[in-house]
C-alpha positions, 0 to 999 in steps of 0.5 A, a space after each residue: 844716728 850721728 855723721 862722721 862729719 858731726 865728729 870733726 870739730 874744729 875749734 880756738 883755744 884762746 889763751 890769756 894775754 899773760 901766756 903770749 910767750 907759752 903759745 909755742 909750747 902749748 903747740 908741741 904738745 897739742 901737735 904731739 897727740 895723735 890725730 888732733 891737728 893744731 895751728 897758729 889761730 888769728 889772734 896771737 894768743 890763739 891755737 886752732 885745732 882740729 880733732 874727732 870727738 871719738 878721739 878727743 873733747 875741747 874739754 879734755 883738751 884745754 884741762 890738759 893744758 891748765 894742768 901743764 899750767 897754762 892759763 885759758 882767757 876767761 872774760 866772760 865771752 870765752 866762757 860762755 862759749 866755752 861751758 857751751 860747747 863742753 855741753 855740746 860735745 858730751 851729749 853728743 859723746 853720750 849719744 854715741 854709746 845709745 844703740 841705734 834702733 832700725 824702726 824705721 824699717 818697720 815704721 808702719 808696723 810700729 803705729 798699726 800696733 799702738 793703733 790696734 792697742 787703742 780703743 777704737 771702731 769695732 774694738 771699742 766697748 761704747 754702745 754704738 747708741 752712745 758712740 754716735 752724738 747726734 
C-alpha cells in the first residue's frame, strides 16, 4: 500500500537558459492548475513545484509546457534525472490502480496451506526405509 506522503512530490523544472524572460508565464500557468503549488526556485531558470501524483505527473506537467513551447534544459544531468523520475512516478501511478490484498490477516493460513500441499511427514509417498539416510 502506497502512503499519501509518497504522493506528494515536490519537484524543479529547469528551463533553458534561452527561456529566462518566459519563466514568469510558465508561472501563471503552472499557478493556475488546481492543487499544484509553484515558486520561484534557486536558480533563475528554475520553478519549484508541488503537487499529488493522484493529481499530476512531472511528465504530464513539463509536455504541457513544451506544448505552450517552452524549452526544458537538457544537458545530459537534467536528463537523466528527469527520464528517472518520469519511471518512478508511472510505477508508482500503476501501483495505485492494483488491489491491495488483506494476507497479512491471514498470513499463517496462507503458508499452513502451501505447507499442507508439499510432500512432507506423514504425507509423503517415500518408504520410511528410504526416507531415513543412514
Amino acid at each position: 500500500m502506497i502512503e499519501s506522503v509518497e504522493l506528494n512530490k515536490q519537484r524543479d523544472i529547469v528551463f533553458d537558459a534561452e527561456s529566462f524572460g518566459k519563466i514568469e508565464r510558465a508561472y501563471l500557468l503552472l499557478s493556475g492548475l488546481p492543487d499544484c503549488k509553484v515558486e520561484y526556485g534557486d536558480a533563475p531558470n528554475t520553478l519549484r513545484i508541488a503537487y499529488n501524483l493522484r493529481h499530476y505527473t512531472l511528465e504530464g506537467l513539463e509536455s504541457g509546457l513544451i506544448n505552450e513551447g517552452f524549452q526544458l534544459d537538457d544537458s545530459p544531468l537534467h536528463a537523466i534525472g528527469r527520464k528517472i523520475i518520469y519511471y518512478c512516478e508511472d510505477t508508482i501511478c500503476h501501483n495505485l490502480d492494483i488491489p491491495s490484498h488483506s494476507t497479512k490477516m491471514y498470513e499463517r493460513e496462507v503458508f499452513v496451506k502451501a505447507y499442507s500441499q508439499q510432500p512432507h511427514g506423514d504425507h509423503d509417498d517415500t518408504p520410511p526405509e528410504l526416507r531415513d539416510y543412514k
